[in-house]
C-alpha positions in Angstrom: 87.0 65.2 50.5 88.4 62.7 52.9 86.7 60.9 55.7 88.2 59.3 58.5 87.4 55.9 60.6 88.4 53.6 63.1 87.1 50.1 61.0 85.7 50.4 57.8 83.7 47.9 56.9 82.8 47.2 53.5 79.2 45.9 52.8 76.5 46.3 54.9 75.0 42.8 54.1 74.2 40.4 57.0 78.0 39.3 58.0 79.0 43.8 57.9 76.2 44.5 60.1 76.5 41.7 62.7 80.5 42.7 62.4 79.7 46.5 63.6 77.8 45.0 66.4 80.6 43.3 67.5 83.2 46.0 66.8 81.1 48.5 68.7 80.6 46.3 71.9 84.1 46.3 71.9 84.5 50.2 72.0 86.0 50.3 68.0 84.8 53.5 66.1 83.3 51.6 63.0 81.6 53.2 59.7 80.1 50.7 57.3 80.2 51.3 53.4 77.2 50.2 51.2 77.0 49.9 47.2 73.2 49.8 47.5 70.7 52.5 48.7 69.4 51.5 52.1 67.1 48.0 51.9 64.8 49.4 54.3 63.8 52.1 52.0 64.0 50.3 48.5 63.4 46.7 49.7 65.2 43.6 48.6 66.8 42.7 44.8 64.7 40.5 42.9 65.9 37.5 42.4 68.5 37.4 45.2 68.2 34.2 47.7 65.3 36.3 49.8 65.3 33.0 52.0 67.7 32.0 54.6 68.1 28.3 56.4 69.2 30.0 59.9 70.5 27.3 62.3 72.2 27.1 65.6 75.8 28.6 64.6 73.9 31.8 63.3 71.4 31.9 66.7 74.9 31.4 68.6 76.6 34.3 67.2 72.9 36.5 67.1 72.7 35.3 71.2 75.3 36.3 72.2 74.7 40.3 70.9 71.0 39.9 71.9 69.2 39.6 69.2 68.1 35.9 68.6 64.7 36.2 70.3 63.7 40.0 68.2 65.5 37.4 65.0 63.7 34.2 65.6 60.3 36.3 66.0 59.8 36.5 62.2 61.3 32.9 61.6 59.1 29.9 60.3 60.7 26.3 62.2 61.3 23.8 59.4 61.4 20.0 61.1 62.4 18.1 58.3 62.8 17.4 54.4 59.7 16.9 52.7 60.3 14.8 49.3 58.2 15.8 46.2 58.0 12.3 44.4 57.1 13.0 40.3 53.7 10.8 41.1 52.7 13.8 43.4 53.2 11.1 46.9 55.0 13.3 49.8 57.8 11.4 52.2 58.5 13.6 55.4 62.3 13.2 56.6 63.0 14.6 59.9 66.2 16.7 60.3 67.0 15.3 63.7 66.3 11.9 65.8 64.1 13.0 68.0 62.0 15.1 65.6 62.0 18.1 67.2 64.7 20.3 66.1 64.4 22.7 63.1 66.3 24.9 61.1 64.5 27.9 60.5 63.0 29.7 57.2 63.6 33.9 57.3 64.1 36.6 54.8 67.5 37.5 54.1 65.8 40.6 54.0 64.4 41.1 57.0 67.2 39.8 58.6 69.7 42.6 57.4 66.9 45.3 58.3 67.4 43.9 62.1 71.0 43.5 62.1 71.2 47.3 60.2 68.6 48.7 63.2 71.1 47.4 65.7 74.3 48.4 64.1 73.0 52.2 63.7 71.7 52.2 67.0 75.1 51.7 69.0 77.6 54.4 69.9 80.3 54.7 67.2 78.3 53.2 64.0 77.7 55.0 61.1 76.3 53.7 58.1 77.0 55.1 54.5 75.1 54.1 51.2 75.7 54.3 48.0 79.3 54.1 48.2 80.6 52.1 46.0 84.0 51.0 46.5 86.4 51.9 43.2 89.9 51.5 44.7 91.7 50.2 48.3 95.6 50.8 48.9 96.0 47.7 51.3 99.3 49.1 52.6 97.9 52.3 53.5 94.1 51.3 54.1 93.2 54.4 52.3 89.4 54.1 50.2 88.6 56.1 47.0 84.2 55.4 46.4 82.0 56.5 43.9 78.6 58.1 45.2 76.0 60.0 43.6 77.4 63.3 45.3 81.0 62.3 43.1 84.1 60.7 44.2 85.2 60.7 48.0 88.1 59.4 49.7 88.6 57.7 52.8 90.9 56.3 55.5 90.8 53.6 58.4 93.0 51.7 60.4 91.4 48.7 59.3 89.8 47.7 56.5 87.3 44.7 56.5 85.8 43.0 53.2 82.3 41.5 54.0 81.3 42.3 50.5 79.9 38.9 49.5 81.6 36.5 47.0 82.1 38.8 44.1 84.4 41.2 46.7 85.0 44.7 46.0 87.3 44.5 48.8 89.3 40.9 46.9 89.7 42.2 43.8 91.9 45.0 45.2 94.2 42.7 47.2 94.8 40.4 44.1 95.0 43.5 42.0 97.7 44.9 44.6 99.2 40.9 45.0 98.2 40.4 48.2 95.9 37.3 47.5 95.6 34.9 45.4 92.2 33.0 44.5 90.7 30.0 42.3 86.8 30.4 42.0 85.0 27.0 41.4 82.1 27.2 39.5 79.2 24.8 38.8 77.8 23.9 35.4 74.3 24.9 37.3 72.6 27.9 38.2 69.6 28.9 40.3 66.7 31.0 40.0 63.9 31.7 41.9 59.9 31.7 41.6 56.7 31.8 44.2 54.1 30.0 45.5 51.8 32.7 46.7 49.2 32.0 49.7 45.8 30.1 48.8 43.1 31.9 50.3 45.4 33.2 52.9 46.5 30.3 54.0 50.0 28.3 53.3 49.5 26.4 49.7 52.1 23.8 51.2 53.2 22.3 54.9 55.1 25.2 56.3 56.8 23.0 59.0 59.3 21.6 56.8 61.5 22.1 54.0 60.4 21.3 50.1 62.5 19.2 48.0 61.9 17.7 44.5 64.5 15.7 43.6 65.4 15.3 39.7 68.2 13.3 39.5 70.4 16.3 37.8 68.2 19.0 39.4 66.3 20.1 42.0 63.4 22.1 42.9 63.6 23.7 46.6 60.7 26.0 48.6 61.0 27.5 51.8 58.1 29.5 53.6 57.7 33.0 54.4 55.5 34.8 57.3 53.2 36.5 54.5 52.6 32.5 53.8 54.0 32.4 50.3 56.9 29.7 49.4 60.0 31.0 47.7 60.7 28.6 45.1 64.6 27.6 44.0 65.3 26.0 41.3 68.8 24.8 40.7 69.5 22.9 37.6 71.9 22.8 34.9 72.9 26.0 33.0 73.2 24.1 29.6 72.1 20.7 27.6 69.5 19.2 28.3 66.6 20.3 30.8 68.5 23.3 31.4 68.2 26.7 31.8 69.6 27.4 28.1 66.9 24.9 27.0 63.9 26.4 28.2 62.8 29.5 25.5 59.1 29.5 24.8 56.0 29.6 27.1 54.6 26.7 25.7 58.1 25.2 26.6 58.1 26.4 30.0 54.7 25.1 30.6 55.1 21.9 29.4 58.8 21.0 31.3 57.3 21.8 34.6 53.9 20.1 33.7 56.5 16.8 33.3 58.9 17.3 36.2 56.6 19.0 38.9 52.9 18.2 38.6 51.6 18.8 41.9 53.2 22.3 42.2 52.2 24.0 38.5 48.8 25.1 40.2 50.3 26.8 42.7 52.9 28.6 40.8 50.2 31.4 39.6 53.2 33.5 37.8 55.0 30.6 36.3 56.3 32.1 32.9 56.4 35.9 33.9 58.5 34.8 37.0 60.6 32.6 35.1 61.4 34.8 32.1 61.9 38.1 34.3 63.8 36.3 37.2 68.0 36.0 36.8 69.6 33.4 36.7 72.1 33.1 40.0 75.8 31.5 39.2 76.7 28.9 41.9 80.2 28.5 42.7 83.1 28.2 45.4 85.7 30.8 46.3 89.2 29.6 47.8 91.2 32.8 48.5 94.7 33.2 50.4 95.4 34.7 52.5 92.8 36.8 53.8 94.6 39.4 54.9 97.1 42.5 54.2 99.2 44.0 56.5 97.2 43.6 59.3 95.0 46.4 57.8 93.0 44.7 55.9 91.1 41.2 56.2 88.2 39.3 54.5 85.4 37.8 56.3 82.5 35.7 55.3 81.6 35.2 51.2 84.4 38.0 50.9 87.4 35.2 51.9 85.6 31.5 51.3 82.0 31.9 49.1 80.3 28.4 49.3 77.4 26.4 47.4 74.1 27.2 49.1 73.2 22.9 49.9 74.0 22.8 53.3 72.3 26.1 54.0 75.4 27.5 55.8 76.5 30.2 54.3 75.1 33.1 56.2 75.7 31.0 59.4 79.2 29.9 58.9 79.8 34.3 57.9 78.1 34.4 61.5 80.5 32.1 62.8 83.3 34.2 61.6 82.3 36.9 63.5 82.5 34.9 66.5 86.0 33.5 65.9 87.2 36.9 65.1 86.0 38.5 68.1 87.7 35.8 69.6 91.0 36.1 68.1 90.9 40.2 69.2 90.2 38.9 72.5 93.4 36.8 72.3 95.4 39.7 70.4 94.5 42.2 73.3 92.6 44.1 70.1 95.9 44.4 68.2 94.5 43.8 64.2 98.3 43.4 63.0 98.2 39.6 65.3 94.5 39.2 65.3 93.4 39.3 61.5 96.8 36.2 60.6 95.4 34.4 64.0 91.5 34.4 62.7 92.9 32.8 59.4 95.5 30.0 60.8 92.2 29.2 63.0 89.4 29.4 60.6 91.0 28.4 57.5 90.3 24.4 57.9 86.7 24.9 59.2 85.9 26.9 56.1 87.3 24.2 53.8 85.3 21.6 55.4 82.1 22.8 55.1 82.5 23.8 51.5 83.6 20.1 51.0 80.1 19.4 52.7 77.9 21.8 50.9 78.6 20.0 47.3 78.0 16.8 48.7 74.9 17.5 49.8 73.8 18.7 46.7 74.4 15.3 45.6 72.3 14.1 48.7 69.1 16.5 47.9 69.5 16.2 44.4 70.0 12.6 43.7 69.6 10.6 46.7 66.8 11.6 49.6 64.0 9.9 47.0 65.7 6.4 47.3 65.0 4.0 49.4 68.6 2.5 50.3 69.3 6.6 51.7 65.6 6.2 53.4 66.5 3.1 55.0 70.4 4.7 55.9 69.1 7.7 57.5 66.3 5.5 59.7 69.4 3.5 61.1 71.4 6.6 61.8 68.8 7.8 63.8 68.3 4.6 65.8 72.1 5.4 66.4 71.7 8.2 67.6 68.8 7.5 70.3 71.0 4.6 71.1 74.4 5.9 71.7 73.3 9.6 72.7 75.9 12.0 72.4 78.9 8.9 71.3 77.0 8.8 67.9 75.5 11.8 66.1 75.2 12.4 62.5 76.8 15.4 60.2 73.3 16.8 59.7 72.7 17.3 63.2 76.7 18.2 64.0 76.4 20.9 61.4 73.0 22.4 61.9 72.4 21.8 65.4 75.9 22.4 67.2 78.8 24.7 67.0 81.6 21.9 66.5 84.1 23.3 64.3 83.0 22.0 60.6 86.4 20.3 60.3 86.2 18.5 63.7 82.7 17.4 61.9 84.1 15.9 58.9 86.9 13.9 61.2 84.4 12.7 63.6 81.9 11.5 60.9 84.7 9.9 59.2 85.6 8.2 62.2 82.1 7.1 63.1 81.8 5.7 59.3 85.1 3.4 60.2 83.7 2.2 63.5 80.7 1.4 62.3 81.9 -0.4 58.8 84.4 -2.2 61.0 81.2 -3.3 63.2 79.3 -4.7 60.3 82.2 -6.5 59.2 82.6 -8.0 62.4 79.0 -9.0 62.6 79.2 -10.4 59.2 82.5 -12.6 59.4 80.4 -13.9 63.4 77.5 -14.7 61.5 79.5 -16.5 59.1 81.4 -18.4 61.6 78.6 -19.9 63.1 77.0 -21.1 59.9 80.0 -22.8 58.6 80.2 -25.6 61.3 76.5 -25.9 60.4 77.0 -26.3 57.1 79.6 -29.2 56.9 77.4 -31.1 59.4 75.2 -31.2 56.7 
């Protein structure tokens, strides 16, 4: 049996769906492909990122399709970075200078349930589960899936890989030589426990982000409407206080009891949850080029999978959709010019904020506790209400605008220069002034 479609799109994840919304605005017959049975029926994987740090790149593209407000209505605001100091004390770090902008806690589950109502309610969406993709002839853009009914065959005109970072959709363009890719991985892992509501009511502050910094690791929790915390831990996958370190209860018990006090009575589940719970790999995916033929392209974790610290991934695979809507706009809808022009002008964007992601793990893991970064981020801020608009810092640049992520990294460097230039100025003024003073002494 073969099928036939304008677009296929495989993976019906968050960056697929909002991609079919998009296609079909634009008159495009799309069908979407999906490994899993459908989320709405079977719920989420355990163990799989179930929170998501939404900010204004993903509102931008979720605006401009209408569905920010029906998004944002099941999203908790988070204002800020609270620190989780080993003596138990709490230090509240706003994300912005003037205090009130948030990025904002939701369930990557309940987030693809919207973004899969509005796909299969437009004109020319159809939506197949439990295909998973065995084979793709890039030159032809003719499918071959596995589904529980047996093997069936399809065809498109184009073929789109938003498949996440271990891409169905990849592996056949390197198989077929059409891509090359490095994967970067880190010597860490994450995995996931919960803070369950206290007598209905949120166990922790639910207007801000948790952190506890460890110096090599991290514990992270982000709150959900049902006013639990999802729990992250990411640490090191060997040595040490590790994963691979951690066997026994009485082991389990005892490493928490040591690195986070305050939250050990809240995590009711502590050893079931960690022994049943996977742990996640954590890793980088450079991959080029994207595309085949003009027939078949990679979007989103598919083309450039990044670390999860500057909570961007599902917002820069947002952001993609934009650009390539974009780029059909320019291309009159031709794929063959479209899918090279969203590469050439997404490529640098993609590599900066993956640059940015692992350096901010460095931030939240080893630095937000101490007070030289305390004291840094207070001035920035000052900057900021200052020189409105002429100064403005990466955090609120990346979260808080749609600049392209590699005209962040240039402007941030530039502001660094200015500013050390400035001090040294300031410095070399004051010790002008003294000198004189000093040999009249």
């Amino acid at each position: 049996m073969t099928e036939r479609a304008g677009v296929a799109i495989i993976g019906a994840g968050l960056a697929g769906c909002l991609l079919a919304c998009y296609l079909a605005r634009r008159g495009e017959r799309v069908t979407l492909y999906e490994r899993r049975a459908d989320p709405r029926l079977t719920g989420a994987e355990r163990g799989r990122s179930i929170n998501l740090a939404l900010s204004e790149r993903g509102l931008d593209a979720l605006r401009r399709i209408g569905l920010d407000g029906k998004v944002l209505a099941d999203a908790l605001p988070m204002r800020g970075r609270m620190i989780h100091g080993f003596e138990g004390g709490l230090d509240f770090q706003p994300y912005s200078a003037c205090g009130d902008r948030a990025i904002n806690s939701i369930s990557r589950g309940a987030l693809n349930n919207v973004l899969l109502d509005a796909a299969q309610a437009l004109p020319g969406v159809e939506v197949r589960f439990e295909h998973r993709l065995v084979r793709l002839d890039p030159a032809t853009a003719r499918l071959w899936f596995d589904t529980p009914a047996g093997e069936v065959r399809a065809g498109a005109e184009v073929v789109l890989g938003t498949d996440g970072a271990g891409s169905a959709v990849r592996g056949d363009l390197l198989r077929h030589r059409c891509t090359t890719e490095r994967l970067d991985f880190l010597d860490y892992g994450y995995k996931e426990l919960t803070i369950p509501a206290v007598a209905g009511e949120f166990a922790l502050d639910p207007r801000a982000l948790h952190i506890w910094p460890r110096g090599r690791s991290m514990m992270i929790a982000l709150p959900n409407p049902d006013r639990s915390f999802t729990c992250t831990l990411f640490w090191p996958n060997s040595g040490m206080r590790s994963f691979a370190s951690l066997g026994s209860p009485a082991a389990i018990e005892r490493y928490f009891g040591e690195q986070y006090p305050d939250v050990v009575p809240l995590l009711r589940d502590l050893v079931a949850e960690y022994q049943q719970n996977p742990v996640g790999l954590l890793g980088t995916v450079h991959c080029a080029p994207w595309q085949a033929h003009g027939r078949v392209g990679l979007l989103g974790d598919a083309a450039h999978a990044i670390v999860p610290f500057y909570g961007q991934g599902a917002n820069c695979a947002f952001e993609d959709v934009v650009v390539l809507d974009r780029c059909l706009d320019r291309a009159g809808g031709d794929w063959v010019e479209a899918l090279p022009l969203f590469e050439r002008g997404r490529r640098a964007d993609t590599e900066a904020i993956a640059e940015m992601a692992l350096a901010n793990f460095v931030e939240m893991r080893d630095k937000v506790a101490s007070p030289v970064f305390k004291l840094a981020r207070r001035i920035e801020h000052a900057l900021e209400r200052a020189l409105p608009g002429r100064y403005v810092s990466r955090y609120e640049l990346v979260s808080f605008s749609t600049t392209p992520y590699s005209e962040v990294r240039r402007r941030v460097r530039t502001q660094h220069r200015v500013l050390a230039a400035a001090g040294l100025a300031v410095t070399l003024g004051a010790a002008g002034a003294v000198s004189p003073l000093w040999r009249h002494r």
